[in-house]
C-alpha positions in Angstrom: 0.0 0.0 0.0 1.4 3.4 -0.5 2.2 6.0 2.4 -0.4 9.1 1.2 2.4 10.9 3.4 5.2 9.6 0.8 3.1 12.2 -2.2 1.3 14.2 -0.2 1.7 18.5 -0.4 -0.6 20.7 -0.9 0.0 23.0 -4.1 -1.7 26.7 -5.1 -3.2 29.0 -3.5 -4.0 29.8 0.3 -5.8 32.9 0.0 -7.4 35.2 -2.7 -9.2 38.5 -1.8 -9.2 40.0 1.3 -11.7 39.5 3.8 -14.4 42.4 4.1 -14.8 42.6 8.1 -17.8 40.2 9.1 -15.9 37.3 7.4 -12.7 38.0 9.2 -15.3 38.1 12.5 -16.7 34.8 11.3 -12.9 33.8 11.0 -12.1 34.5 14.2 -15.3 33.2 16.9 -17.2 30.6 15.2 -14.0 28.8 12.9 -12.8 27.9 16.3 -15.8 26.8 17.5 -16.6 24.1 14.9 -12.6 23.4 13.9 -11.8 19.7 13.8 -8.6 19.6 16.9 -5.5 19.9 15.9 -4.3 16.7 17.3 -5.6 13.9 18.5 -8.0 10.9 17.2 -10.9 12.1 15.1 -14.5 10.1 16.3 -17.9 11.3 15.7 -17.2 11.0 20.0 -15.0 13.3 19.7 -16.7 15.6 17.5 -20.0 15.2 18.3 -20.8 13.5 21.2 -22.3 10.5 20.2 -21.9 7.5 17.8 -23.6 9.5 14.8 -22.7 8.3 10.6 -19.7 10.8 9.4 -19.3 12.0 6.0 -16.2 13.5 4.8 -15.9 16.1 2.7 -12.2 17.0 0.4 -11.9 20.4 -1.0 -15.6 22.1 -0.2 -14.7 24.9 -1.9 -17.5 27.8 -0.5 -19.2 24.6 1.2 -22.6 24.4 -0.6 -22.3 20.8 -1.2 -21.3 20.5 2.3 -24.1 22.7 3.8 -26.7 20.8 1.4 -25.7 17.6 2.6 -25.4 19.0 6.5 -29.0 20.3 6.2 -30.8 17.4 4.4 -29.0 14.8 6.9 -29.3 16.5 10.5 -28.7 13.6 12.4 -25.1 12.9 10.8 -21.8 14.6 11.2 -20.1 16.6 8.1 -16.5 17.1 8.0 -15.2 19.4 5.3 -11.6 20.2 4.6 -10.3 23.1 2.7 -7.1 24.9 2.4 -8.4 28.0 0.9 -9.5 30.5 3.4 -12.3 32.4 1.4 -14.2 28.7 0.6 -13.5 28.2 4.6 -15.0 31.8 5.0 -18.1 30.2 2.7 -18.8 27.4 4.8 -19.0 29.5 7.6 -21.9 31.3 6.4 -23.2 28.4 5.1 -23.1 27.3 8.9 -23.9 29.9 10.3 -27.2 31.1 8.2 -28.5 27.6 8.4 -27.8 27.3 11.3 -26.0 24.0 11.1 -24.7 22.3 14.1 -23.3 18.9 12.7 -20.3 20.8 10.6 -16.9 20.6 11.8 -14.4 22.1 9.4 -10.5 22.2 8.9 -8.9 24.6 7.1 -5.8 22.3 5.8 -5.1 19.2 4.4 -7.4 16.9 3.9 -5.4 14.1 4.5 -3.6 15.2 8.1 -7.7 15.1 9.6 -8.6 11.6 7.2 -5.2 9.8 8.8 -6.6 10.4 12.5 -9.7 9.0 11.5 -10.4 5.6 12.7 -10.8 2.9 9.9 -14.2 2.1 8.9 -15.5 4.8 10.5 -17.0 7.2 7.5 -20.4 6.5 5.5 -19.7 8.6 2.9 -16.3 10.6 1.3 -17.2 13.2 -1.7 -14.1 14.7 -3.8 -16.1 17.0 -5.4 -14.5 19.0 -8.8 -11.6 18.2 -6.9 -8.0 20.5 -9.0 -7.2 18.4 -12.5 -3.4 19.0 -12.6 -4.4 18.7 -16.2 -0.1 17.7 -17.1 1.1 14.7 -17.3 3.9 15.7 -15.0 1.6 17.0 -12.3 -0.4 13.4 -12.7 1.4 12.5 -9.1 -0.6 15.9 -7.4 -4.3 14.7 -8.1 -6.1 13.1 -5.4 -7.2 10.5 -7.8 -4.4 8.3 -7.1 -3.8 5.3 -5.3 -1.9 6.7 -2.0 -4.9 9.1 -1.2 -7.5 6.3 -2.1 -5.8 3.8 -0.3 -6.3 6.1 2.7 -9.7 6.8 1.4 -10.8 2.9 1.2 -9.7 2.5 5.0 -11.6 4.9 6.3 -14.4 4.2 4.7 -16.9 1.7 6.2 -17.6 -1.6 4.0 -20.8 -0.6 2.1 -19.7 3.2 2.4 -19.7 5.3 -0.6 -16.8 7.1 -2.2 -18.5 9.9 -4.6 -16.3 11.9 -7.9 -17.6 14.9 -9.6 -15.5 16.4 -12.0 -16.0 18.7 -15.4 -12.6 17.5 -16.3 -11.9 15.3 -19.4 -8.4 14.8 -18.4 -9.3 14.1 -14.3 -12.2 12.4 -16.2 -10.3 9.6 -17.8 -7.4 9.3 -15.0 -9.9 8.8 -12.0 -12.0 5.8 -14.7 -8.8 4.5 -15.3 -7.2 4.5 -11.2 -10.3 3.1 -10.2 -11.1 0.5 -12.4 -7.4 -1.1 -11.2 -9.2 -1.1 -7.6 -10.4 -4.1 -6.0 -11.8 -2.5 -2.9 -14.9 -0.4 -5.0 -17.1 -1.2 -7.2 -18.6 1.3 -9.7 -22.2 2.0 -8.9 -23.4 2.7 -12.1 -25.2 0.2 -15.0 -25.4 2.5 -17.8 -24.4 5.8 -19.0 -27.3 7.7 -17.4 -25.9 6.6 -14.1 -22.9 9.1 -14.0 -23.9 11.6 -16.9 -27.3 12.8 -14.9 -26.6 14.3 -11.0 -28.2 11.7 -8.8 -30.8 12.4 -5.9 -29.1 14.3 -2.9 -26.2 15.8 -4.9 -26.9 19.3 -5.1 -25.9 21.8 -8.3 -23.2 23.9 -6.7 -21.9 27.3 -8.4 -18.8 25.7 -9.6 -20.7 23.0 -11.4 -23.2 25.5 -12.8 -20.0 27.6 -13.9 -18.6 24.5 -15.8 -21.8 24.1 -17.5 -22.1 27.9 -18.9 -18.5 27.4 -20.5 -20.2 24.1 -22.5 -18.4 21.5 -20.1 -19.7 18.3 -19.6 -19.9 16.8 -15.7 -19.9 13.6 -14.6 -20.7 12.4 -11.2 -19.2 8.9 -10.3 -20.4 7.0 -7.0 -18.4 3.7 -5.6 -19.3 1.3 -3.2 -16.5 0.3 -0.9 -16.3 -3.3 -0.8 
């Protein structure tokens, strides 16, 4: 199995525009509030003081997936990492306007929060239009590959679901191609439809709508861990 800590780095950007000041407020009193620790295990315990079904969010970008989900599912926990600080400030509003109580977030690496996670312990993991690294030299930076998903297929519970959205054709074909050499999913779809049309409870987000105004295609994979 390969170490995700042998390839993992985050690459890009940290920030973008500045914060106006009710985001930099949000920042600083409720991002503590709902942060994932710093250390330690990671349990729905831990996090939410009971035994509730986790999902596990990579890359929320300004967390309207995330917030969907959070809403539509009240009586499960949502963790959503992101290492851009204006798509954290985005989930906090998200939060806080709709009033959601079963978000935690990290502002970081996805995969330093998934590693303290205990194995078999998440229902669902979305990677959601997740950064194509569309050269082939960059191939080794995309979260499609087997280090992350290794990681990915431990933590996720046997039955569990692992879903892929991208606009991509490049990310399209590599993720098809990484998963297909898996043992430890199985592609939940029958016929085309199945991943060319969004399924029930996967919400449009701005991103995808963007995509679809520049004459992109999306396609939305779902896999069964096994």
């Amino acid at each position: 199995m390969n170490d995700p800590a042998t390839i993992r780095r985050l690459y890009g950007r940290a920030k973008g525009h500045k914060l106006r000041e009710g985001q930099a407020q949000l920042l600083d009193k409720l991002l503590p509030q709902i942060s994932v620790p710093a250390e330690g295990p990671v349990t729905a315990e831990s996090l939410f003081g009971d035994d509730r079904p986790l999902h596990f969010e990579i890359g929320f970008g300004s967390g309207e997936h995330l917030a969907y989900r959070a809403d539509l599912l009240p009586d499960h926990g949502f963790i959503g990492c992101e290492p851009f600080i204006n798509g954290v400030v985005g989930a906090l509003l998200h939060v806080r306007d709709k009033h959601l109580p079963n978000v935690r977030l990290h502002n970081g690496d996805a995969l330093d929060v998934l590693e303290r996670l205990p194995d078999q312990s998440l229902r669902f993991v979305y990677l959601l239009h997740p950064d194509p690294w569309p050269k082939a030299r960059h191939a080794k930076r995309r979260m499609a590959n087997h280090g992350p998903l290794d990681l990915i297929a431990r933590k996720l519970q046997l039955g569990g679901e692992f879903r892929l959205g991208t606009d991509d054709p490049t990310y399209c074909k590599w993720s098809m191609m990484i998963m297909n050499q898996r043992r430890d999913f199985r592609w939940l779809a029958e016929k085309p439809q199945d991943f060319l049309v969004r399924p029930g409870g996967w919400p449009e987000t701005r991103y995808e709508r963007k995509a679809r105004t520049k004459g992109h295609e999306v396609w939305y994979f779902r896999y069964q861990r096994v």
